[in-house]
Every structure is written in C-alpha cells, then in structure tokens.
C-alpha atoms as one frame of an Amber mdcrd trajectory, in Angstrom:
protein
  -9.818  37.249   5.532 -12.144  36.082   8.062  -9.762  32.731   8.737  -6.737
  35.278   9.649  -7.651  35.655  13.776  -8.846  32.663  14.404  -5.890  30.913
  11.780  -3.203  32.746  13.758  -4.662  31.948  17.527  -5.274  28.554  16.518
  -1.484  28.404  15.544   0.283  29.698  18.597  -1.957  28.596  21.502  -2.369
  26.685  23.370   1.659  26.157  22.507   3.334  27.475  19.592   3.094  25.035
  15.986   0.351  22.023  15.597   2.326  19.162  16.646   4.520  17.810  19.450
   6.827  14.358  20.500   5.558  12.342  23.057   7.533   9.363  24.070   6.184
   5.474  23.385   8.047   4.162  26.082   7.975   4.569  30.007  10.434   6.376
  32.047   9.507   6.129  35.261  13.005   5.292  36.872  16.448   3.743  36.967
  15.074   0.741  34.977  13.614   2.397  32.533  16.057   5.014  32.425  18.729
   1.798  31.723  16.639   0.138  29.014  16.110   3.828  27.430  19.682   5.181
  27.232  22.752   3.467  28.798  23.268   0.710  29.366  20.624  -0.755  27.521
  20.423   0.446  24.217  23.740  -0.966  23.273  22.230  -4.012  22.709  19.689
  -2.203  20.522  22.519  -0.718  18.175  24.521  -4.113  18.781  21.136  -6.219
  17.270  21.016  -3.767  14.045  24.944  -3.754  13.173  24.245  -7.743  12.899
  20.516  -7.098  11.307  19.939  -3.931   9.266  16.675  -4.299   8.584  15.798
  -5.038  12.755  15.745  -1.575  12.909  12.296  -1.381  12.079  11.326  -3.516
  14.770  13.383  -1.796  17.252  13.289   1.832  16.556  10.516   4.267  14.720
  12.147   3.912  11.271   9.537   2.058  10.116   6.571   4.314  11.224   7.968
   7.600  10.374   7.871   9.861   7.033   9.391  13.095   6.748   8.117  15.995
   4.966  10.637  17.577   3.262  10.653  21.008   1.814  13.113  24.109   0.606
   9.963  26.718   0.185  10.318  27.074  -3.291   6.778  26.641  -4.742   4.300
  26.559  -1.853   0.832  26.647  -3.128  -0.652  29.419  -3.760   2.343  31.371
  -2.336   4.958  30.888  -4.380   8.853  31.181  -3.219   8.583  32.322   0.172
  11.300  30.065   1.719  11.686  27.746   4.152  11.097  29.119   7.078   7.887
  30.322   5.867   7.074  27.226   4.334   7.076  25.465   8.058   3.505  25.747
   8.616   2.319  24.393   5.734   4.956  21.486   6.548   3.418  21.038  10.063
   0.143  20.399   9.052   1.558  17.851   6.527   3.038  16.104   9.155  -0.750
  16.392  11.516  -2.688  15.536   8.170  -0.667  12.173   7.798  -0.529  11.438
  12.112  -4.543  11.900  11.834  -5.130   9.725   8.633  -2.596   7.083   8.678
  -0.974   6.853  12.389   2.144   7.291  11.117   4.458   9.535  12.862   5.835
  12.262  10.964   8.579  15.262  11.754   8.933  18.142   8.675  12.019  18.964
   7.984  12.542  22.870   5.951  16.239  22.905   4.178  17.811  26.334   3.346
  18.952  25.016   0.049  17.753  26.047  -3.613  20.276  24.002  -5.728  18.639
  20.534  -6.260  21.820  18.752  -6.413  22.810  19.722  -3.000  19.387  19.123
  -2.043  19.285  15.609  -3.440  22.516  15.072  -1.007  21.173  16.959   1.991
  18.163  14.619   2.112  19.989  11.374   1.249  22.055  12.112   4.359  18.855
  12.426   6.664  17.717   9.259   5.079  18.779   6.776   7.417  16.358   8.505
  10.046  13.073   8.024   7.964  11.434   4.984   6.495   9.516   7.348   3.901
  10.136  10.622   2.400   7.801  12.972   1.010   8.799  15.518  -0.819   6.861
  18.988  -0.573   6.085  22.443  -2.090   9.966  22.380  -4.231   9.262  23.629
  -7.759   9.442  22.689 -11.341  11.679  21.473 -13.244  14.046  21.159  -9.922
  11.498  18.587  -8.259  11.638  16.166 -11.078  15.272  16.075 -10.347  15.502
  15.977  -7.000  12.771  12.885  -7.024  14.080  11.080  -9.501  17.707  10.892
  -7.898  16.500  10.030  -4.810  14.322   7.395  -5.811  17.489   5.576  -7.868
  19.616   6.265  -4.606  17.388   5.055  -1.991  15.745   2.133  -0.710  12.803
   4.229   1.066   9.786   5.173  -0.590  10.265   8.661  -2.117   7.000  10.355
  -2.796   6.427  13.747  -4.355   3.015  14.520  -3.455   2.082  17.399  -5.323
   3.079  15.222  -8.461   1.439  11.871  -7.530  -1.012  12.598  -4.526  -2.684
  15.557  -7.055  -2.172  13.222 -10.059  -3.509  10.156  -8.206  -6.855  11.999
  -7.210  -7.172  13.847 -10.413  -7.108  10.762 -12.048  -9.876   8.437 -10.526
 -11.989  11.741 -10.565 -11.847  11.922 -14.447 -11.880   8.588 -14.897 -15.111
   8.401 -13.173 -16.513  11.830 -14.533 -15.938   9.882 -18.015 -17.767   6.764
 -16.579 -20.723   9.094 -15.641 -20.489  11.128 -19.324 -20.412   7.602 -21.388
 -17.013   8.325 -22.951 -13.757   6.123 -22.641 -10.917   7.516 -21.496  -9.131
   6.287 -25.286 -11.458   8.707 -26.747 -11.607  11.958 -24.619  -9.938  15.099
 -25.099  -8.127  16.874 -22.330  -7.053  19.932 -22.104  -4.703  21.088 -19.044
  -4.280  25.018 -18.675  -0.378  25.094 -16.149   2.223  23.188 -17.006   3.550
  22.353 -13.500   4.586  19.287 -11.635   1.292  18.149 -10.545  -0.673  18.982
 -14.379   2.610  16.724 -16.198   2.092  14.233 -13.350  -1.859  14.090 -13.940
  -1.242  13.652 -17.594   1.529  11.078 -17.025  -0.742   9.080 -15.288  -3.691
   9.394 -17.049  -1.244   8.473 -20.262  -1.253   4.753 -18.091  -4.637   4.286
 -18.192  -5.206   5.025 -22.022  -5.255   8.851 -22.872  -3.853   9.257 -26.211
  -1.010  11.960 -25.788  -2.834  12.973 -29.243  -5.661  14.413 -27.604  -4.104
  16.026 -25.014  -3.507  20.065 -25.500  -1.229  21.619 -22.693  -1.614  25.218
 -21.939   0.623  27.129 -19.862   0.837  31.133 -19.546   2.092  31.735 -23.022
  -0.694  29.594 -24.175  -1.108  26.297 -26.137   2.314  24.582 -26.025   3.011
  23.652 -29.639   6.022  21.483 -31.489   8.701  24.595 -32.260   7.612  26.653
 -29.719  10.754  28.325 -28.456  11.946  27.955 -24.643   9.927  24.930 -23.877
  11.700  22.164 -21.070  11.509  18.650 -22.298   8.812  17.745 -19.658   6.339
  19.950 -21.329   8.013  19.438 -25.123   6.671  15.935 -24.489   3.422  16.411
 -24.538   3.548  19.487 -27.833   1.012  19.579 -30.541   1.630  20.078 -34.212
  -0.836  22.261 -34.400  -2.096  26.191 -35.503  -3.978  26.401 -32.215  -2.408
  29.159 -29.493  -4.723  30.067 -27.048  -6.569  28.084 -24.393  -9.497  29.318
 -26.008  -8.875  27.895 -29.288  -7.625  24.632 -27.760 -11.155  23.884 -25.933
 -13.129  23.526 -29.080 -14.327  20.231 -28.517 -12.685  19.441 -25.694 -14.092
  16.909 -23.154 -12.352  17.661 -20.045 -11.054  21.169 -19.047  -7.630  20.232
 -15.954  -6.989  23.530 -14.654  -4.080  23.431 -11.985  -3.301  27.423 -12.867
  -4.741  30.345 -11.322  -8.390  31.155 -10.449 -10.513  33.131 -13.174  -9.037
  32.402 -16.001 -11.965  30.403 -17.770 -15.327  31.977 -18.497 -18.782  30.791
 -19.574 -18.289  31.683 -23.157 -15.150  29.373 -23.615 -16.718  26.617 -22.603
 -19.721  26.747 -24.634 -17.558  25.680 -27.300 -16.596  21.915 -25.411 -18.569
  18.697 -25.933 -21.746  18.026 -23.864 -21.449  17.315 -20.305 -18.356  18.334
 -20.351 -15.470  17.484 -17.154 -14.833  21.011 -15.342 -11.414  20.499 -13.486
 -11.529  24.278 -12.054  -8.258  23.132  -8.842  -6.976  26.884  -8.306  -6.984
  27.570  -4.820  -8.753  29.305  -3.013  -9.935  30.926  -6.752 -10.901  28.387
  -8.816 -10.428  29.241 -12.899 -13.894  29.405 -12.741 -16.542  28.823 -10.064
 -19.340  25.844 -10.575 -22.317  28.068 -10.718 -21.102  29.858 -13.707 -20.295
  26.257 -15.366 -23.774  25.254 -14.580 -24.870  28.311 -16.829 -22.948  27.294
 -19.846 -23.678  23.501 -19.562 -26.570  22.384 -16.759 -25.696  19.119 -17.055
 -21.402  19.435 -16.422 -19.100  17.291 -13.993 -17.347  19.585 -12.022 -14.840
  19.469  -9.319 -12.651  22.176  -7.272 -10.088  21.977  -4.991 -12.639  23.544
  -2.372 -14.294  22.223   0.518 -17.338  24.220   0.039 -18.403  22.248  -3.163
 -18.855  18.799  -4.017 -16.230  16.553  -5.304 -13.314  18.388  -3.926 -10.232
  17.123  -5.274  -7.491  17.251  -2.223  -4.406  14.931  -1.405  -5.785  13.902
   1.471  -7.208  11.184  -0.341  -4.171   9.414  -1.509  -0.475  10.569   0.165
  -1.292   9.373   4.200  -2.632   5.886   2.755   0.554   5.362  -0.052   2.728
   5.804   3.036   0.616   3.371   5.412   1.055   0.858   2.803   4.208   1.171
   1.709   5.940   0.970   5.105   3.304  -1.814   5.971   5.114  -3.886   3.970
   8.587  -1.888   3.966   8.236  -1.056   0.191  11.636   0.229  -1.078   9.793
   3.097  -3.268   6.635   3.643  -4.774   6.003   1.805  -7.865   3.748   2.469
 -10.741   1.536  -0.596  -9.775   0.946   0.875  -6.267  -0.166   4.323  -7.779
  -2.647   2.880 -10.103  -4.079   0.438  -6.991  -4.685   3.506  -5.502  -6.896
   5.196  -8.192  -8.411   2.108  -9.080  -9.773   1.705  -5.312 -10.545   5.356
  -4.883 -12.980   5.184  -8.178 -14.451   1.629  -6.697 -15.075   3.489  -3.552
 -16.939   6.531  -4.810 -18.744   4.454  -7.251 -20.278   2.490  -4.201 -21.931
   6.230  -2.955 -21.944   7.731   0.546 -23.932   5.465   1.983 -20.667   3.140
   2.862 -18.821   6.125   4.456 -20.729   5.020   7.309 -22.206   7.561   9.100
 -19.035   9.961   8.798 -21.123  12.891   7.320 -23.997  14.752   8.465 -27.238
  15.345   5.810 -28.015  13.938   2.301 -26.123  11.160   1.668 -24.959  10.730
  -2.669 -25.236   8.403  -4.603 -22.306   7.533  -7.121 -23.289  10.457  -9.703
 -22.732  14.461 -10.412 -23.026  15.091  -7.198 -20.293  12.702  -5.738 -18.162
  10.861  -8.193 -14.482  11.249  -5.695 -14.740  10.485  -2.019 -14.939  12.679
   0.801 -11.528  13.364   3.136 -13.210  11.165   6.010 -14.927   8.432   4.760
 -13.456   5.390   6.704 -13.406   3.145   3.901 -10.131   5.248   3.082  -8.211
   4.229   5.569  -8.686   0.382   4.966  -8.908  -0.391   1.198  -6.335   2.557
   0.205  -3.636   0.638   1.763  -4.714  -2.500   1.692  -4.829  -2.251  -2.375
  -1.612  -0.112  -2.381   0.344  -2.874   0.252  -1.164  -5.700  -1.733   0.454
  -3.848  -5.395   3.712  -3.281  -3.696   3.893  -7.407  -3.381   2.602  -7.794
  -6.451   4.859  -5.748  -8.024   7.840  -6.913  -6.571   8.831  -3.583  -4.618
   8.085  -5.176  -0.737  10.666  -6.675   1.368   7.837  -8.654   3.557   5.742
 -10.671   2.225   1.923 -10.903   1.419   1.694 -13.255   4.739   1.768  -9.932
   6.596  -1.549  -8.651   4.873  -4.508 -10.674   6.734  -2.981  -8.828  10.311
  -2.617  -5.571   8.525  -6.341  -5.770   7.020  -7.239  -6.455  10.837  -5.449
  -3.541  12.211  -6.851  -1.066   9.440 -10.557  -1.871   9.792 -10.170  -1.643
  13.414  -8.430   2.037  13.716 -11.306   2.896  10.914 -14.118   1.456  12.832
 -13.316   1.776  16.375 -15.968   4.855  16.327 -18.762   2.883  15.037 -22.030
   2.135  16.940 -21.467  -0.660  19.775 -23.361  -3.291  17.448 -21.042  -2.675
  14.626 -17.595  -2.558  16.899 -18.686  -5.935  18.610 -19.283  -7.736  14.912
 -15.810  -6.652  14.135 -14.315  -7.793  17.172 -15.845 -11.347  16.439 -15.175
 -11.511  13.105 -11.503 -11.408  14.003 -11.955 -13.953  16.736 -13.185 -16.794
  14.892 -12.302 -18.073  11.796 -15.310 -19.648  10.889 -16.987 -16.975  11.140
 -20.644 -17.357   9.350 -21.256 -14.107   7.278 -24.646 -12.926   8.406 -27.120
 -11.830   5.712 -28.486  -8.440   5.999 -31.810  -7.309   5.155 -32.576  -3.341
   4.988 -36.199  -2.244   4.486 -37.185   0.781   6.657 -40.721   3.350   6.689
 -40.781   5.491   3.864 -41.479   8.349   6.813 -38.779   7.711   9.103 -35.644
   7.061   6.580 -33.423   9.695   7.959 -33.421   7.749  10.939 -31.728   4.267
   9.303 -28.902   6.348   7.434 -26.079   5.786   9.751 -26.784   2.097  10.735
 -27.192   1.125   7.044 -24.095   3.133   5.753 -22.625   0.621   8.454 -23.757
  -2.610   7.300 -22.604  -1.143   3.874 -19.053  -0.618   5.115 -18.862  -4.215
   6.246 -19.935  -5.487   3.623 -17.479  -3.822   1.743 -14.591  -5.655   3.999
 -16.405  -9.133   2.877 -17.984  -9.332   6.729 -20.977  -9.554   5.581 -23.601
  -9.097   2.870 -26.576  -6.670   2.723 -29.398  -6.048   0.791 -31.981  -3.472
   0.344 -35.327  -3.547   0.522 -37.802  -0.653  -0.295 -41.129  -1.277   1.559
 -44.515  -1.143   0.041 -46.425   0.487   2.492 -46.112  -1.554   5.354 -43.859
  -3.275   7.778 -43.779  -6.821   6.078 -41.929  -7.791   2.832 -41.071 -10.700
   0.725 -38.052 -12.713   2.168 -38.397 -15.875  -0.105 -35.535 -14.410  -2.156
 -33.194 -14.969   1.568 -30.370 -17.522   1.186 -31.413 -20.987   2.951 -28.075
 -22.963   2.544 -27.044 -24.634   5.983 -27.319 -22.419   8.721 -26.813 -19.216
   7.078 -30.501 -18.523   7.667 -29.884 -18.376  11.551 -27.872 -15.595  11.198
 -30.321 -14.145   8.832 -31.038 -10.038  10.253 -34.113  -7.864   9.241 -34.153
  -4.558   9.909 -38.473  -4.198  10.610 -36.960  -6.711  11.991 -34.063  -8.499
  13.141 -34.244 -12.377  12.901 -34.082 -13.344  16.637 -36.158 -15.901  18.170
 -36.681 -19.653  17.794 -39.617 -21.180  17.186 -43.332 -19.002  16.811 -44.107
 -17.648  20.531 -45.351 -14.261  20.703 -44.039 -12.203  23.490 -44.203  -8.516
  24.085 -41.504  -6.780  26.217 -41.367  -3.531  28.300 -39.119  -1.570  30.310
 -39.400   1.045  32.714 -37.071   3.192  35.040 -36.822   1.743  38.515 -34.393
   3.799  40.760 -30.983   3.742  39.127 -31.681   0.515  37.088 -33.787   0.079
  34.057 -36.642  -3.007  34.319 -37.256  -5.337  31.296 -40.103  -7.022  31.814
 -41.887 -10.202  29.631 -45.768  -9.258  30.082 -47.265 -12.805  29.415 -46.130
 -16.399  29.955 -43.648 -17.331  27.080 -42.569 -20.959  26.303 -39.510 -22.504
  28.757 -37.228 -22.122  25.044 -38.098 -18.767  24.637 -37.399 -17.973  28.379
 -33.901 -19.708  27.766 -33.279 -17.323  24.728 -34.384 -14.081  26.192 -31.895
 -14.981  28.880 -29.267 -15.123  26.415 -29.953 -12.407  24.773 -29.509 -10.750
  27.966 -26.500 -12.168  28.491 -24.812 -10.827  25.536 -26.033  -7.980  26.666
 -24.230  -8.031  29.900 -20.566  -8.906  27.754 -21.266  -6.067  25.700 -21.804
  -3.741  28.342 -19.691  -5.093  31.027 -22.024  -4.744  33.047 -24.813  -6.967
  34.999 -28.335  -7.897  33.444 -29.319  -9.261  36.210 -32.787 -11.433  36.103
 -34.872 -10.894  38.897 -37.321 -13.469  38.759 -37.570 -16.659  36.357 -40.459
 -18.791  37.508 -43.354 -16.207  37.244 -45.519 -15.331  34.382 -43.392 -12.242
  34.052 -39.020 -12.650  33.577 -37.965  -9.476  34.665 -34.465  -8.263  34.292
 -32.277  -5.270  35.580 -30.375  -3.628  33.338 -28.412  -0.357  33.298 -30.304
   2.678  32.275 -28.431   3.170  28.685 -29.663  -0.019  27.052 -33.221   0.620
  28.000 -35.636  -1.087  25.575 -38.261   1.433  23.533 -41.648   0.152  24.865
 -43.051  -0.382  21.499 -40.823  -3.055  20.400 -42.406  -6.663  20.235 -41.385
  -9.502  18.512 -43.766 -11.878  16.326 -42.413 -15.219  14.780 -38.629 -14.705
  14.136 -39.070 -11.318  13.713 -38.857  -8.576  16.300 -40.597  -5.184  15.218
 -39.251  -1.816  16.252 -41.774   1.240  15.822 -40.724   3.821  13.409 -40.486
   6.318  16.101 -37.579   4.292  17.946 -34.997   6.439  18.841 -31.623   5.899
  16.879 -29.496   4.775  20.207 -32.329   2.616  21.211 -32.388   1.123  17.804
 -28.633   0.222  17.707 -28.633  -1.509  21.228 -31.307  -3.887  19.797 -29.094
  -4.656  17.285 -26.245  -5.537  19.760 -28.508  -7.468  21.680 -29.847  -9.631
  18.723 -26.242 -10.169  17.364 -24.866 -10.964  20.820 -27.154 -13.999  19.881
 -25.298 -14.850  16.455 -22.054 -15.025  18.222 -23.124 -17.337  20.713 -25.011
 -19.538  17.944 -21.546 -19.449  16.057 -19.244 -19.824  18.926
C-alpha cells in the first residue's frame, strides 16, 4: 500500500497518463505546413500506391508497435476490462519507447469474442509495423495469435506467452548449467496452466526437455491423461500417472515453474526435490514462496522471482522491446522460432559473462555468473545491442526478413551507440573511432588495479568488458601481487598491436624511456599542466599531442604556454585537471591509488586520443 499516493500522483501529474505524441517534423510555416499536409503529402501517398513497402521509409510504420489489449487477464488483476487495463497498456508502450526507441501507441478494444477481435486488430494493421498482443486470456489468446500471425505480414507477438517464456527459459537453462544437470535429464514441474507456463514449456520442449518429465499442475492439481474437462493445450502435456497433487508431483523434481499465485509452496514440499534444486517462485507481487524460506529447505537452491527486490528477477523487460527492435530492423514479417531461441541463447551468453560487462549501470557488488546472478538485470546495456542484433541476424537466417543481412553492420553501429552514448568520455570517443575507420587496430587491454582501492576500477573495467564484448577490443585481467608492477611478457607483440597496448597501473603511452613527472595546479579560471624537468625534444612532441587530443575531445583549447623552457606548460580547462601524483616511467604512466575516478577516466581519454592519432 505504500506505492498507492505516490502511484496515483505520479499518474495524473504533471498531465494525465505516462506518455504523449510529439511531432518528428518541423512546422514552423507555410512550407512546412505544405510538405506536412496539402499539397505535399500527395506525393507521399502517390510514392506508396506505386511502392508498398516505401511506406516504411516515408511514414512511422516501420518504427511503431501497438499494444493491444481487451482487459481480459491483466496480471494479477484478472478481468477488469479495457478501460481499466489502459494503464498497464501505457506503460507497455513507455517500457518499449525507453528500451528500444521504438514508438509505440496502446490500443484497449471493448471486445471479448476472439474472432471479432482477430478482425478488429487485422483492420488496425495497416497502421503498425508490429503488434503485441497484451493481458487477453487463455485459451482465447492462442487463437487470436495464431490467426493473426497466418493473416499478417507484421510481426505478431504475444508477450506474456513468449517474452515470459523467452526469459524463463535462458534462466533455467542456466540454473541447470550452474546445478550440473542437462536440460534432457531434468524434471520440471509447472504449478498454472496459463499462456505464459504452456509457452515456457513449449519452448523449453525446443531446447531438449522431454515432455516425459514434465508434470503440469493447475488448480485441480496434477493434470493427468483422462482427467475430465482438460483443453487440448494442457491435454498435451498429461501424464499417465497416479500422482494428483503438486505435492506428490515434486518428489524428485529438479525445477519447481510457478506462474500461479503466491504461497502456495512451502518448505516441507520441497524437501522432497533433488539437490540444488531450480525455485521458479513468478507470482506477483506474492511469490508461491519467498527465497528465504527456500534457503531453509535447501541452502544451496537457484532461485528466481518475478520481484525487483531479489536477485535474478525474471521480467519481460528482458526480451519483448529488443524482439521488436529487431524484427522491424530488418522488417521481419512475424516472429519466427529461430528469432526466439537467438534471443535466449544471447540472454544466457550475457549473464554467463557476469555484471562486470553491464558497464557501470548498477550501483554496489557487482556478480559474477553464479547463484547470485544467472539472468541479466533490466538495464544492463549489453541488452540493447546483442538482443537485437542476434534476433535481426535469426530473422535473415531464417528466412522471415524482407531486407537483407547488408543492413546489419549500420544497425550494430546504431545499437552500440544509443547503448553507450552514457559511457565515460574515454569510452564514447573509442566508439566514435571505431566506427570511423575501418582499419581500426583493436587495442589490447590490460586490467590490474590495488587490492585496496578496487571499488574504484569497477565502472571503467565493466567498460572495457562491454567493448570487448562488441569485438572492439580485447581485455585481460590481471590480479596484482602486492605492488604496482606485473608480468606483461604474456602481451601480444605481432606488428603494431603493441603500440596500442593499455595498462591500467598504467596506460602504455610514451615513446622511448624518458622519465618525466607532470603537475597541475589551478591558475584563475584555467588549470596549469606543467613538465617539472627537461624532457627529450620526442617526448616534448608527444606530450603535445597528447594535449591535442585532449583539446578534440573537449572542444576546447589546451593551449601551451611556453615550449622552449625546461618546463612545457599548458592551459587547460579546469575539468580535465591532472591528479598531481601521476608520473609516467618507461611506457608506462602510473596513477596513485587514491586518483579520483573522473580524474582517472580523463587520463584515459588523453592516452587514447594518442592511439587514434597513431592509427589515423
């Protein structure tokens, strides 16, 4: 209860609902005005009537999904109608603006036969280039899907089918990874029969669960072959069997589904599953039973909720704004099976890679792949690039795509971009470049970092983790022995690859073995850098290029002051200002392991403003 104020203001103000339209376009005047409306958009609808499919070039078709709903079975609600429904809709439509960039409108239909519904939506199809399909219940959704899916040539998506089953899936697929059991030999058992627990099992069927060891529970218990009043969706997946009870059917059992309602497994039933069992516990906001209690029965359990307040939450968020932002990348006429597994199979590579390549997008410990974190968290960034990358790349593949895979190099470009744009200045100008050139040379990464002050490295290695992931680079860690210096002679020397060689304690910067010590102080409104001994004329010329990058990056003057004395002193602005414990020796340069995060970033900029230029 303490969400209903705050829920309710946060709905209605500062304007009623949570989204709005804002126009792409310019109207300003007549000319616009004429290129908007009349006379100019004849030519528009003129352009399409010759070339269907150039309506997705000139109109929003192709960057718009519509969430579609009659109220019928809104979670956790139940049949409360459309109008109800709407804002639950609404923050579909926000969830998928924020995640993918698609636009989206919701759309709430005052219709509970699903063969008028199947027409309704057909006729708003034109409008949309996706539809997905929302909160209509069992056994009228599997209707309503599959006819539109054989009558259109838009991606239809059911999302509490395939977003829940898509999630569900990598999660128990990796819970089994962690518990040392193939997914041929576990044994499931799924308490609610619904659309999303048939379309978990469906797809977990795809990736080699034996419909033998699955046991389906609904509220009159086990479903069993002769059971009376059983639809064939559920009928499919009936035991021959004397077992009736949920109870009875988790003797043994591996991994407990739940998608039913919250407290309806206790401690004692599950001391009768194998060891480290998978707890599934997905009622909302009551789980069937609540992780602490599952740690009493079995310490060493898997478990997962459909809470934020836990780890491994299982939530949609994770799958339906990405199967849309790949599908319509590549104007996939539905979604195909090969597009749904893509998208587990990248969601278990991603959490199997732990936190540390969400890149700084939480706050405190970051997981390793393990109990703890075996699904990835709603805002890790590496979502929004592989997710529909793989699922664009399986809707070629699998024949479903009207472009073709040409289109994919731009798209990878755009994604990592939108992902990354947030990222520390060092890490925003490396992606910039690495679109710019071609030839590219990957630098090599090394991580090492004082046992005392590794809180202070998390973000900027998650970071280098995250390119690498995108093949931009490649990274490897280092745990120190005590001091500052470790072994490099394992460091690729092919070519010039060891030019663009970094080390974090330090970064490889400087030509040659001059030994120079830098400062910098506030002067006025400017910040002085300052050389404090006489360097060697080439690494004079390299300091000044370092600086130099430094003034692209910033877009903003380093201006050197004076070049001929003992002492180069530059003028910088006041946010790049140099810690005054930083000195480089050799090729390395050495940052004290008090260095302030921001000051330890700008470093980095400044040393890979010089890979670019060495590349360039």
């Amino acid at each position: 209860m303490k969400f209903k104020v705050p829920s309710l203001h946060y709905h209605a103000y500062p304007k009623a609902g949570k989204w709005e339209m804002i126009p792409s376009k310019s109207l300003k005047g007549w000319r616009d005005f004429a290129l908007a409306y009349n006379p100019g958009v004849a030519f528009a609808c003129e352009a399409i009537v010759d070339d269907p499919h150039s309506v997705y070039d000139l109109t929003n078709k192709g960057h718009l999904v519509a969430v579609i709903t009659n109220g019928t079975a809104v979670l956790g609600m139940g049949d409360i109608g459309p109008l109800a429904a709407k804002p639950v809709m609404e923050g579909k439509s926000v969830l998928i603006k924020y995640f993918s960039g698609l636009d989206s409108i919701d759309l709430e239909l005052a219709e509970t036969d699903p063969y008028k519904l199947i027409e309704h939506i057909a006729a708003l199809a034109p409008s949309f280039g996706a539809i997905n399909l929302e909160d209509i219940k069992a056994p009228e959704c599997f209707i309503v899907e599959q006819a539109l899916i054989e009558r259109l040539t838009i991606p239809v998506f059911h999302d509490d089918q395939h977003g829940t089953a898509i999630v569900v899936c990598a999660a128990v697929l990796n819970g089994l990874y962690l518990k040392n059991l193939s997914i041929e030999e576990a044994i499931v058992v799924v308490n609610g029969a619904g659309a999303g627990a048939l379309a978990c099992l469906s797809l977990l069927c795809h990736f080699g669960l034996k419909k033998e060891n699955i046991w389906l529970c609904d509220q009159k218990g086990v479903v069993y072959k002769g059971r009376e009043h059983v639809n064939p969706y559920k009928a499919e997946y009936a035991q021959n069997t004397c077992k009736r009870t949920l109870s009875e059917a988790l003797q043994g059992a591996d991994v407990f589904l739940g998608l039913s309602k919250g407290r309806i497994l206790t401690k004692d039933m599950l001391s009768v599953m194998s060891a480290r069992p998978l707890i599934f516990a997905l009622a909302n906001p009551v789980p069937e039973i609540f992780p602490e209690e599952v740690y009493e029965a079995h310490p060493d359990a898997l478990v997962s909720t459909g809470r934020s307040d836990y780890p491994n939450q299982i939530n949609n968020i994770l799958c339906f704004p990405y199967m849309f932002k790949g599908a319509l990348a590549v104007r996939a006429s539905c979604i195909s099976q090969e597009m749904k597994k893509a998208c587990v199979q990248e969601l278990e590579n991603i959490a199997r890679e732990g936190e540390w390549g969400s890149c700084g997008a939480y706050e405190g410990e970051l997981h390793s792949f393990g109990s703890k974190y075996f699904i990835p968290k709603a805002f890790d960034p590496r979502l929004r690039v592989r997710l529909p990358m793989a699922i664009a790349q399986a809707a070629v593949r699998s024949g479903v795509a009207f472009l073709e895979e040409s289109v994919l190099l731009d798209f990878k470009q755009q994604l990592i971009w939108e992902a990354y744009s947030w990222l520390p200045t060092f890490c925003r100008l490396y992606l910039r470049k690495s679109f710019e050139i071609s030839y590219f040379s990957k630098p090599f990464f090394v991580f090492s970092y004082d046992l005392d002050a590794q809180d202070r490295w998390k973000l900027f290695k998650s970071a280098l983790l995250a390119l690498q992931s995108h093949d931009l680079c490649t990274v490897k860690v280092v745990h120190p022995k005590g001091g500052l210096y470790f072994d490099d002679s394992d460091l690729p020397h092919c070519g010039q690859t060891d030019l663009s060689t970094v080390h974090l304690h330090g970064f490889s910067c400087l030509p040659g073995q001059d030994i120079f010590k830098l400062k910098s102080e506030l002067h006025e409104e400017c910040c002085l850098i300052s050389l404090l001994k006489e360097a060697k004329q080439d690494t004079k010329q390299y300091l000044t290029q370092l600086m130099k990058a430094a003034s692209v990056l910033y877009q903003s003057p380093c201006e050197l002051k004076d070049l001929n004395s003992s002492n180069m002193i530059w003028s910088v602005p006041l946010e790049i200002s140099l810690p005054c414990d930083t000195h480089i020796y050799g090729e390395t340069l050495y940052i004290h392991k008090n260095i302030s995060f921001r000051d330890m970033i700008e470093l980095a900029a400044l040393v890979m403003g010089r890979v670019y230029e060495h590349n360039t």
